[in-house]
C-alpha positions in Angstrom: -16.5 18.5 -2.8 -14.5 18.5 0.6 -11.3 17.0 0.6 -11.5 14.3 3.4 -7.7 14.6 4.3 -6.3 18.0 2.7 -2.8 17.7 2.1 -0.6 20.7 2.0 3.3 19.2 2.5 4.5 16.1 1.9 8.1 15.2 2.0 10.4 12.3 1.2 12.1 11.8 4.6 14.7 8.7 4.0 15.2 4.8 2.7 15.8 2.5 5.7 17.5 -0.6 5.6 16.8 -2.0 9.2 14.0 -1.6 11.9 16.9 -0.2 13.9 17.1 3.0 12.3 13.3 3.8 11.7 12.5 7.3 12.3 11.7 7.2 16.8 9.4 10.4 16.7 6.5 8.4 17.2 4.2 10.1 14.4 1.3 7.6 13.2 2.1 5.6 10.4 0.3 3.4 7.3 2.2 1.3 5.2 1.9 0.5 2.2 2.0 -3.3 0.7 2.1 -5.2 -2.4 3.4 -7.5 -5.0 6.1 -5.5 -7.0 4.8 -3.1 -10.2 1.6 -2.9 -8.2 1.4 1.1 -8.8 2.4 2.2 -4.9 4.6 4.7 -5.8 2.0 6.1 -8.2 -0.7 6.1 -5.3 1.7 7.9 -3.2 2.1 10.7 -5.9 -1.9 10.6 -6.9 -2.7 10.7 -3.0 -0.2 14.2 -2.1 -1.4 15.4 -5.2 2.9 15.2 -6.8 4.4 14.1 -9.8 7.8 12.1 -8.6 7.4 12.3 -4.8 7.5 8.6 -4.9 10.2 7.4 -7.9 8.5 4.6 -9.9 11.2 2.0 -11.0 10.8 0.8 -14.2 12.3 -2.7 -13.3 10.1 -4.3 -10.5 11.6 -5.4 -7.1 14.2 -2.2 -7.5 12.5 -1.3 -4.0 14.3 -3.0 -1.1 14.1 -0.5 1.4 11.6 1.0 3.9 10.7 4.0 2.1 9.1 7.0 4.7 7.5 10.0 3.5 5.4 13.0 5.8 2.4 14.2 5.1 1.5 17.5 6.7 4.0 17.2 9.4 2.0 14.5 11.3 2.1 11.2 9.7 4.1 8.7 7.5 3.2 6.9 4.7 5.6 4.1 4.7 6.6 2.1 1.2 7.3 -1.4 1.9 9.6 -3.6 -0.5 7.1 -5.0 -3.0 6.6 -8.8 -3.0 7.1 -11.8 -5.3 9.1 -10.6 -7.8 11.3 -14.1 -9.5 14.6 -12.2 -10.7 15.8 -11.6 -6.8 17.8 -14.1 -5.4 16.2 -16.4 -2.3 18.4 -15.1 0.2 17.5 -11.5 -0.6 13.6 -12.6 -0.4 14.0 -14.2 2.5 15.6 -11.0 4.1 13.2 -8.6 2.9 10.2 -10.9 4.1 11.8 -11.1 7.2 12.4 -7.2 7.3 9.0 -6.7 6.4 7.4 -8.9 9.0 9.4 -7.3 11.7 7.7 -4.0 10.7 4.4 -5.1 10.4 4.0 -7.0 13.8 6.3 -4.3 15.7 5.9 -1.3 14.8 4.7 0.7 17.1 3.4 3.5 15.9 1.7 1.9 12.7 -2.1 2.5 12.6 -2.9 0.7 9.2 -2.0 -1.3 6.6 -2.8 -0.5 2.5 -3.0 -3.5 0.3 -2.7 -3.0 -3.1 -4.0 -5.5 -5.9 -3.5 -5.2 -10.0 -7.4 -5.3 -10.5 -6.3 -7.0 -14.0 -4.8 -10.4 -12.4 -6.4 -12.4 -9.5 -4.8 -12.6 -5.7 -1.6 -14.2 -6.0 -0.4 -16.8 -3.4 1.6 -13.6 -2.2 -1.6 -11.2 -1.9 -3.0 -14.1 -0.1 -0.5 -15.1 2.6 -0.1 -11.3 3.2 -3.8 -10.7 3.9 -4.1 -13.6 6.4 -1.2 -12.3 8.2 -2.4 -9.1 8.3 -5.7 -10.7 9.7 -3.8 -12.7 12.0 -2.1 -9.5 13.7 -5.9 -8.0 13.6 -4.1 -4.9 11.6 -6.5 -2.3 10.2 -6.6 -3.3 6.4 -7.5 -0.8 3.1 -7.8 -3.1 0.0 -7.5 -1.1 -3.0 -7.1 -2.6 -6.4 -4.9 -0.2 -8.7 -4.9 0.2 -12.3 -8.8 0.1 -12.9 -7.8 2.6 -16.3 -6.2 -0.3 -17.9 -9.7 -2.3 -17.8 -13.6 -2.4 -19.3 -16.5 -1.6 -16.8 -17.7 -5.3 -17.5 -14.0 -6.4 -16.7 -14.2 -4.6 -13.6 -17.1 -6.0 -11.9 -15.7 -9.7 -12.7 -12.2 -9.0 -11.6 -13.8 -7.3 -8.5 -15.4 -9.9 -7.7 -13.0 -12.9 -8.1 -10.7 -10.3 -5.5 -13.9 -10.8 -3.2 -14.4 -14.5 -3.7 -10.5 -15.3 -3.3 -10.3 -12.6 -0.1 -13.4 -14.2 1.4 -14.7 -10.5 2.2 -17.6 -9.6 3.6 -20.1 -7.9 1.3 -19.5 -4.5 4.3 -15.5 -5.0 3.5 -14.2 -2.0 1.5 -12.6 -2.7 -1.4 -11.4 0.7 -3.5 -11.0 0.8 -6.9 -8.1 3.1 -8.4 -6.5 5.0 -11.1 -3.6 7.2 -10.9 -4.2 7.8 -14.6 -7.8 8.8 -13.7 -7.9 9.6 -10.0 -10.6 7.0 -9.6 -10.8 6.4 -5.7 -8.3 9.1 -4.6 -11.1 10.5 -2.3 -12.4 7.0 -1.4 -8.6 6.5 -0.1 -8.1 9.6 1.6 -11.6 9.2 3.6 -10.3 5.8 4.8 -6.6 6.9 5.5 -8.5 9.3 7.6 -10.5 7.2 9.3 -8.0 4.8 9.9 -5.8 7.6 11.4 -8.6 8.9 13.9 -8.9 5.6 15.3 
């Protein structure tokens, strides 16, 4: 089978705490979003083919920082703080949404956004408000629910399609499944990454 985006190098560049000091070399970027403990680091790692490129914390909401890495020399994936996690304090919510907003409806160079979704749980309020923005900015969206291991093929199909019915999608509106235990949908991502990057 061809590999749709072949990756040879991919590096951890840096954690950012501001838009301010965002790498300025203008190399297209897709970020990555979704509720905290959704398995982003783990696509990362499945996508490049590594084991730790992307550390996984074991306590959800550790990420609170723009997190870059390069693929091939010629593109970011970019690791945004997770969202809706209770045990952070309001005022640290509040800045991270704010921090997170300011990426997503200035960022120059950013050509797509990747949602992820626990295929086990329906859309939070969260997922929801995110996917509306994202609409409302007319960003390029991937929907990928993670985690497709962890349930039945009869589960699968149901959870699917309460994602659909809650998202409103079209019946043409991709929506990945995937496993980084598996590597269901790695190829399905990379072809769309691709795409998404051509555009």
């Amino acid at each position: 089978m061809i590999d749709p985006l072949p990756i040879k190098k991919a590096e951890f560049v840096s954690c950012f705490v501001d838009m301010k000091s965002l790498p300025d070399n203008q190399l297209p970027e897709i970020a990555l979003v979704g509720r905290s403990n959704v398995g982003k680091s783990s696509l990362i790692n499945k996508i490049v083919n590594r084991k730790n490129l992307a550390k996984s914390s074991s306590t959800p909401g550790k990420t609170r920082t723009i997190n870059y890495y390069c693929i091939n020399d010629s593109w970011y994936m970019v690791d945004l703080p997770g969202y809706g996690f209770a045990k952070v304090s309001k005022t640290e919510k509040e800045k991270w949404g704010r921090m997170i907003e300011k990426y997503l409806s200035g960022r120059e160079p950013l050509r797509g956004v990747i949602q992820l979704l626990d295929i086990r749980h329906p859309p939070t309020q969260n997922d929801i408000l995110m996917k509306e923005w994202l609409n409302h900015y007319q960003m390029p969206i991937l929907l990928v629910a993670t985690k497709a291991d962890k349930v039945s093929r009869n589960e699968k199909q149901k959870n699917l399609a309460v994602i659909k019915k809650t998202f409103n999608l079209s019946p043409e509106q991709p929506l990945i499944t995937f496993s980084a235990v598996t590597g269901e949908g790695v190829e399905e991502v990379k072809a769309a990454i691709e795409e998404i990057l051509a555009e």
